[in-house]
N, C-alpha and C positions, 0 to 999 in steps of 0.2 A: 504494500500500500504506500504510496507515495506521501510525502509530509507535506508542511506546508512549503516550505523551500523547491520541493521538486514541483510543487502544482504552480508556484508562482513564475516557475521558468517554460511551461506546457502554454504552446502559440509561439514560443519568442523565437523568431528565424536566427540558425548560428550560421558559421561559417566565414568566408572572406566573400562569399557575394553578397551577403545579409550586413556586412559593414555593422554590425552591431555587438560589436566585441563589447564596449563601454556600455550598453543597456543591459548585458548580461554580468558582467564585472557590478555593475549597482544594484540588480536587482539578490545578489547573493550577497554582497557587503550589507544590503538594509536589513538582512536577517542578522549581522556580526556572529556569523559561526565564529567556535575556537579555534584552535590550532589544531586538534586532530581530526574537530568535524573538514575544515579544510583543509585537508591532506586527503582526506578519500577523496 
């Protein structure tokens, strides 16, 4: 089951054609994981 972290990233186009590295980089720093949750 996916958390809130994975539901908040579900729609958001990745990639280098989606040029949306920086909408994804915020949308997981507004959560402020730890250190080990970001390292998975």
């Amino acid at each position: 089951t996916p958390g809130p972290l994975e539901q908040a990233l579900v729609g958001l186009q990745v990639g280098e054609e989606a040029g949306q590295a920086p909408v994804v980089h915020h949308v997981v720093r507004s959560f402020d994981p730890c250190m080990v949750c970001t390292v998975h």
